[in-house]
RODO-2510 file (C-alpha; in nm, 4 decimals, decimal comma):
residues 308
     n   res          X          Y          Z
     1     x    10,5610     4,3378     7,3831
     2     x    10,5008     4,4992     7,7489
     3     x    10,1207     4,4582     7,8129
     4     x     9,8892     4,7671     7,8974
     5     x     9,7890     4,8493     8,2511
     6     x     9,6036     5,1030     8,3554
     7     x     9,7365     5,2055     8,7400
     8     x     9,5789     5,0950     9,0683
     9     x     9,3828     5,3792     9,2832
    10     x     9,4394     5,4907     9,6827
    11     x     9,1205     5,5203     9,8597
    12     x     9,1139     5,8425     9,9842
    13     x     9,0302     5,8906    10,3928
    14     x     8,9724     6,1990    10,5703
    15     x     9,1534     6,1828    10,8707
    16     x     9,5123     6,0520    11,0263
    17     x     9,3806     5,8035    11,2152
    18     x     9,2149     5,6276    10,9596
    19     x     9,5769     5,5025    10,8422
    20     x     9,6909     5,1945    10,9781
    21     x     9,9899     5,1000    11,2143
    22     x    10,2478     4,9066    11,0379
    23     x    10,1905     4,9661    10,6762
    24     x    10,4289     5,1328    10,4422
    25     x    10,4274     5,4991    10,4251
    26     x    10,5588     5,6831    10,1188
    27     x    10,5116     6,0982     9,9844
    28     x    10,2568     6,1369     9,8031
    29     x    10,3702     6,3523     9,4972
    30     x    10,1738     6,6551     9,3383
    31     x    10,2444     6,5141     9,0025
    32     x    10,0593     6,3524     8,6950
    33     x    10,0316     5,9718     8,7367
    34     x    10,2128     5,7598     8,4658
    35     x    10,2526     5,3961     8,3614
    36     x    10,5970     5,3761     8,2281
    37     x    10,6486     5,0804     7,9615
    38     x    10,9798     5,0193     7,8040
    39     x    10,9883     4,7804     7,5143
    40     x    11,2610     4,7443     7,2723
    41     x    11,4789     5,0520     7,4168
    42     x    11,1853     5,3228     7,3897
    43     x    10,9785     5,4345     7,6695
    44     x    10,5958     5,4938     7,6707
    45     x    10,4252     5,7212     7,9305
    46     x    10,0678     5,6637     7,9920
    47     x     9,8719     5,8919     8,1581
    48     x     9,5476     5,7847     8,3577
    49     x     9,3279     5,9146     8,0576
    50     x     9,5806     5,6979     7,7930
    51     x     9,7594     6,0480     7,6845
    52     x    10,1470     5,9104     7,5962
    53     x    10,3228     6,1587     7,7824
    54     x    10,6657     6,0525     7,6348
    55     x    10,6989     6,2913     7,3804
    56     x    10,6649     6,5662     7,6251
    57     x    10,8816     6,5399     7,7974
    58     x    11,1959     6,4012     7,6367
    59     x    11,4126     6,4101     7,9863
    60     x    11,2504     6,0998     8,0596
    61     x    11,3661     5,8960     7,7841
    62     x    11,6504     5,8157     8,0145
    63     x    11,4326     5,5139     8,2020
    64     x    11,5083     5,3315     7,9074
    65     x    11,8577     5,3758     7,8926
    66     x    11,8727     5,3120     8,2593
    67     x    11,7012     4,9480     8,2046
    68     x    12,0081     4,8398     7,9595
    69     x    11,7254     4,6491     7,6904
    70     x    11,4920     4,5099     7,9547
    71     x    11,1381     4,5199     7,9291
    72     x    10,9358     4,6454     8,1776
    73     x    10,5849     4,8602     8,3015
    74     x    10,6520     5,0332     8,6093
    75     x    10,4053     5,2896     8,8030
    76     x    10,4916     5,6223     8,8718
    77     x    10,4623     5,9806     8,8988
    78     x    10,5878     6,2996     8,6716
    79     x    10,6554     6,5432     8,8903
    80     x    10,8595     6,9475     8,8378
    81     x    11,0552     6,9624     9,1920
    82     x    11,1161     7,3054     9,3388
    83     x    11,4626     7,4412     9,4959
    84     x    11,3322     7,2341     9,8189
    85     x    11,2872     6,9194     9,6973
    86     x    10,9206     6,9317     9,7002
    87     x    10,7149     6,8258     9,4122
    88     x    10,5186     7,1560     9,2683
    89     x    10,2246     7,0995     9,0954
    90     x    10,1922     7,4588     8,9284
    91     x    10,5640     7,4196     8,8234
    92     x    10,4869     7,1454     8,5890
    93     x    10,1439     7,3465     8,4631
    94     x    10,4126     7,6113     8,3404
    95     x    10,6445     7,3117     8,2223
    96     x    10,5706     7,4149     7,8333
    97     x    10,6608     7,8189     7,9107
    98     x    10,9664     7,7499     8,1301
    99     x    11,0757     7,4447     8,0371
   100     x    11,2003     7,3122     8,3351
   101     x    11,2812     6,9641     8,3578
   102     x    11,0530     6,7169     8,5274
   103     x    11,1469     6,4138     8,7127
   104     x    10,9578     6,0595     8,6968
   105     x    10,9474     5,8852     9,1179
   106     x    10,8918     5,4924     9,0268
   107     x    10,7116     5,3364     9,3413
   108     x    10,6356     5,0293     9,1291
   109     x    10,6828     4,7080     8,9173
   110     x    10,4695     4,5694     8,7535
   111     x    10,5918     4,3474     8,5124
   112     x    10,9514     4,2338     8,3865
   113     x    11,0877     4,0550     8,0779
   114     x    10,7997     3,8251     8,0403
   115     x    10,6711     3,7751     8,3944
   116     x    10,3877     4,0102     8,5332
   117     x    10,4813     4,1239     8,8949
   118     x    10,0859     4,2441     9,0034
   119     x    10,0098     3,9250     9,1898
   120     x    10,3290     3,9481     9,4185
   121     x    10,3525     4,1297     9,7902
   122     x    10,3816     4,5668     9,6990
   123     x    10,7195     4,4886     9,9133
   124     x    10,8854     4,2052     9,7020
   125     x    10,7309     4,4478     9,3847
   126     x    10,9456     4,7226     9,5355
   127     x    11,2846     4,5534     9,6237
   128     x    11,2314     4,4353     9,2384
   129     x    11,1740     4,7865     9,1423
   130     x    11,4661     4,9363     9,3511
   131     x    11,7212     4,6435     9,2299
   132     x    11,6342     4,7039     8,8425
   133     x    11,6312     5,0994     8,8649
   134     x    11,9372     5,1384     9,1186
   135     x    12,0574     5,4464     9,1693
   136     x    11,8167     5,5945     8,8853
   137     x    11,9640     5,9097     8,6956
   138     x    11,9366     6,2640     8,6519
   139     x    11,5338     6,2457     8,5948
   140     x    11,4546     5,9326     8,6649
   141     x    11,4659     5,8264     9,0717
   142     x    11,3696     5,5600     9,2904
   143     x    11,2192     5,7750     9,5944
   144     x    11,2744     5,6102    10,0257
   145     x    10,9957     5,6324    10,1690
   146     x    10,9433     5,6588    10,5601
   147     x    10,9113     5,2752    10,6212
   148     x    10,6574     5,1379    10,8324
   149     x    10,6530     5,4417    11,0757
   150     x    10,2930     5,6317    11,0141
   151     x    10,3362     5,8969    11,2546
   152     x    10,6835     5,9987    11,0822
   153     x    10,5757     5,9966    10,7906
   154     x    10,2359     6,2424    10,9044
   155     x    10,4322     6,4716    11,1112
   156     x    10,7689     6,5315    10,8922
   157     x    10,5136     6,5752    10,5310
   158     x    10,3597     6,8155    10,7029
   159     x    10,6633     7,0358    10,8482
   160     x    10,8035     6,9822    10,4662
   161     x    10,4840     7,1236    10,3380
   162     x    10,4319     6,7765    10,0822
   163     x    10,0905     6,7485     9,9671
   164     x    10,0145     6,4194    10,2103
   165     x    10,1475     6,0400    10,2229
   166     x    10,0012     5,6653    10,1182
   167     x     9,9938     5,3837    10,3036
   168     x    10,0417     5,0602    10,1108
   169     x     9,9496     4,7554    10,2499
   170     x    10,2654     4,5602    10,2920
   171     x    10,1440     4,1875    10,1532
   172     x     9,8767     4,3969     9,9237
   173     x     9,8724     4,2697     9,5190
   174     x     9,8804     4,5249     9,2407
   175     x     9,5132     4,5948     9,1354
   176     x     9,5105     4,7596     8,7464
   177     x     9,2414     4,9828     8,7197
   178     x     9,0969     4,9430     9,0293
   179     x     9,0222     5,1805     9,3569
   180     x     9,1999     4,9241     9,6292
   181     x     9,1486     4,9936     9,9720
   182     x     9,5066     4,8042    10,0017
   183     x     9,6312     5,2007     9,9309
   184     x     9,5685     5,4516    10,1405
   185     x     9,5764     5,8326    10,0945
   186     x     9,5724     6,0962    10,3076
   187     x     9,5933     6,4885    10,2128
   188     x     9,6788     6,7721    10,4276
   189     x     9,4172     6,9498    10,2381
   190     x     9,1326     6,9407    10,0667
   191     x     9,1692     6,8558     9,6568
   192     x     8,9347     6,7826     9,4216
   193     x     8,9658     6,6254     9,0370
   194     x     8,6578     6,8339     8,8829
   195     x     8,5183     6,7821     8,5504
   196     x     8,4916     7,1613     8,3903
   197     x     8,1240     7,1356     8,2130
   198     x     8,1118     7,5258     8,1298
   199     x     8,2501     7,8884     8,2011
   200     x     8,1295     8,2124     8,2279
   201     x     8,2953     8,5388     8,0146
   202     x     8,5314     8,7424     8,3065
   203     x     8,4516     9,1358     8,3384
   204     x     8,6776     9,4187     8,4330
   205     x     9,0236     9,2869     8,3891
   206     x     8,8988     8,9797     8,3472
   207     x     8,7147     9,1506     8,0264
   208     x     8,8046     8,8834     7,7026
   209     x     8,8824     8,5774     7,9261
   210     x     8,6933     8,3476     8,1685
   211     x     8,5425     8,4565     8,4812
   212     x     8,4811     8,1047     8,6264
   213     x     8,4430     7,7568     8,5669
   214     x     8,1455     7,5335     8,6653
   215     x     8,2655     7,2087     8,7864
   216     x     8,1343     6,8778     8,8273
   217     x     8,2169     6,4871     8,9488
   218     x     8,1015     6,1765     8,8498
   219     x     7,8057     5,9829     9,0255
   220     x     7,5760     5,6946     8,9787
   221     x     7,3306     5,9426     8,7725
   222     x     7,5787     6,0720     8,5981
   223     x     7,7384     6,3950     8,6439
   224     x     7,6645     6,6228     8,8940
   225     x     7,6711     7,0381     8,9433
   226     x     7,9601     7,0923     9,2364
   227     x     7,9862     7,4328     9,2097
   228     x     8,1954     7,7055     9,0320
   229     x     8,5153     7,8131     9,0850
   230     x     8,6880     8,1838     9,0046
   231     x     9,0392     8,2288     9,2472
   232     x     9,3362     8,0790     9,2374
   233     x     9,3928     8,1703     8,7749
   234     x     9,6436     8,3347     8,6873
   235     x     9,5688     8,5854     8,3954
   236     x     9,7794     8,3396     8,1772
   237     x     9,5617     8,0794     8,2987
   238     x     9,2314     8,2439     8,1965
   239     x     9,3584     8,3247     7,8798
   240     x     9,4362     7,9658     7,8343
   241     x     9,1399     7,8177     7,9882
   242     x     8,9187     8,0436     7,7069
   243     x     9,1215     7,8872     7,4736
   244     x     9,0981     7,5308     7,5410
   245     x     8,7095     7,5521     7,6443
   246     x     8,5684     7,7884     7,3510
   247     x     8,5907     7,4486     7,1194
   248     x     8,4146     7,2689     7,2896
   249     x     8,1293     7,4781     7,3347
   250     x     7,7754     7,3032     7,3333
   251     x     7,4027     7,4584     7,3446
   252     x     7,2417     7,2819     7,6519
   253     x     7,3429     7,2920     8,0283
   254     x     7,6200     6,9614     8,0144
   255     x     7,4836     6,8991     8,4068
   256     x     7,1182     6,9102     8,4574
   257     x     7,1304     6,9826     8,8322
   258     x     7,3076     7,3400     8,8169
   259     x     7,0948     7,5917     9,0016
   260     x     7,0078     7,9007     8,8519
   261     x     7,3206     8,0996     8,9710
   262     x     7,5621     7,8719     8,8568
   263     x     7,4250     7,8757     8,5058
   264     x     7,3535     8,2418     8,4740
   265     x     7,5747     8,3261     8,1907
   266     x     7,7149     7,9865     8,1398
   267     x     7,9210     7,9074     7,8262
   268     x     7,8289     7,5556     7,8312
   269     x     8,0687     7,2366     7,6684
   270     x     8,1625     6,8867     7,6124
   271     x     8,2649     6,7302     7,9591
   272     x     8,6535     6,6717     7,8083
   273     x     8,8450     6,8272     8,0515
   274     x     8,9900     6,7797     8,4076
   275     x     9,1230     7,0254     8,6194
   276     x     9,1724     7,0496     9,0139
   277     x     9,1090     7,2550     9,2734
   278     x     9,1513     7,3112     9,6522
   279     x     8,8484     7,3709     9,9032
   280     x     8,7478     7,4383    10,2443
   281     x     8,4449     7,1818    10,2739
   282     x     8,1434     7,0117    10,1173
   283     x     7,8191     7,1485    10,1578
   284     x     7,4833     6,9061    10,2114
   285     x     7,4612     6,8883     9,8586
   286     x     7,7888     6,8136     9,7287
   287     x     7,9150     7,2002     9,6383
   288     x     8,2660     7,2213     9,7189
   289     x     8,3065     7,5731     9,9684
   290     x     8,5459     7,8374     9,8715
   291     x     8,7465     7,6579     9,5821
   292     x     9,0048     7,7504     9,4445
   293     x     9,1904     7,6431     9,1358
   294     x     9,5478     7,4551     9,0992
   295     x     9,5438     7,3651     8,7293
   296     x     9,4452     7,0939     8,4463
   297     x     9,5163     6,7046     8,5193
   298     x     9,5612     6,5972     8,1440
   299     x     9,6404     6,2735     8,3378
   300     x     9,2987     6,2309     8,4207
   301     x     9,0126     6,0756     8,2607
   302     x     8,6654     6,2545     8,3023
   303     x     8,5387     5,8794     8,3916
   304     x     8,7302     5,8129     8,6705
   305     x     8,6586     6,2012     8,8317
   306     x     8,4493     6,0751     9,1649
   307     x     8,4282     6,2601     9,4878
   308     x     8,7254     6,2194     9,6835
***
């Protein structure tokens, strides 16, 4: 039986420079993260928050095909590509309307028939990875990555307009569960996994739906107030966000630090859910400045939502 393992976290930085000269540099996809495991010729998906993502997307079933009978947990990301290549994040929120298929990049091993991989170099892991997958298939792909050269790698994800690039420490050891400064990762813009503690009821032609969400991140007290956000929905997305949020519904403020306009009105509920946003910058006290929202991360567990 393939053993559980939870996937290894990139330490975020905030600037270029703060990745190192000769590690490996790979795209870092706008995806949800997955642990694949195939055992006995079917494939499990697990999602950061332990959500099998398998039966949702049925494409993927080919991984296990692909491995001929072998066993084997492998990291990854689910990703819905757009005509350029690029991985979209807001293509794969509208996966269940449009259903377009997704696409699962492998970028490691794990473990294989028996033997766990985790304690080997991230390069000997990945010339495992790339010998069992090969070629891949129609959804399932081995991405190259841009090698050792960090300055590449910056400069061409940023004229393809990809969301940013890790650096993996080449002699590093696979981590489960942890936040490993042995990964790097680097955004061209500013993104946040919030945890959505309440909304407020939308006006005008928001009228019926939600006018905004209040959002907040883990810290050593607990959760914490980091603002609300109310651009970037789509009146689909409202409509669904009501829908999803109205059971959950509680009578006291979920965060106790919210300040008096970003309760006003507030529809409080259960901290369940994770979404993500974009923003401009922190203030002194943690808000995030001029949000705006990209979707849900299913993939994410409200525990492991920290500022990034």
């Amino acid at each position: 039986m393939t053993p559980s393992l939870r996937p290894m976290l990139a330490t975020p930085v905030a600037t270029a420079s703060a990745l190192p000269l000769g590690w490996h540099y790979e795209v870092k996809w706008d995806g949800y993260r997955a642990i694949a495991c195939v055992d006995k010729g079917s494939l499990r998906l697990e999602s950061r928050g332990g959500i099998d993502l398998a039966p949702k997307y049925p494409e993927l079933g080919e991984l296990a095909q692909l491995l001929s009978g072998r066993e084997a947990v492998l990291d990854g990301e689910v990703v819905v590509l757009d005509e350029q290549g690029r991985s979209s994040f807001e293509g794969l929120q509208t996966r269940g309307r449009t259903k377009v298929p997704v696409h699962l990049m492998l970028f490691d091993l794990l473990w294989l028939d028996g033997t766990s991989l985790v304690d080997l170099p991230y390069l000997e892991r990945r010339d495992f990875l790339t010998g069992l997958v090969g070629d891949g298939s129609a959804h399932v792909h081995v991405p190259t990555t841009f090698g050792d050269e960090r300055d590449f790698a910056l400069e061409a994800s940023r004229q393809l307009g990809l969301e940013g690039v890790l650096a993996k420490r080449p002699d590093g050891t696979y981590r489960p569960g942890a936040r490993s400064a042995d990964w790097l990762k680097f955004k061209h813009a500013n993104a946040q996994s919030v945890v959505v503690v309440g909304w407020s009821p939308g006006e005008n032609r928001r009228a019926g739906t939600v006018g905004s969400l209040v959002m907040a991140v883990q810290s050593k007290q607990g959760l914490t107030c980091v603002g609300r956000v109310g651009t970037g929905f789509t009146q689909a997305m409202l409509a669904e966000a009501k829908e999803m949020l109205v059971p959950l519904e509680v009578k006291g403020p979920t965060v106790p630090d919210a300040t008096t306009a970003e309760a006003k009105g507030v529809h409080w509920v259960r901290p369940e859910l994770v979404g993500e946003v974009n923003f401009l910058s922190r203030t002194n006290s943690g808000r995030l400045r001029h949000p705006s929202w990209r979707g849900w991360r299913p993939d994410v567990d409200p525990a492991d939502v920290w500022p990034e």
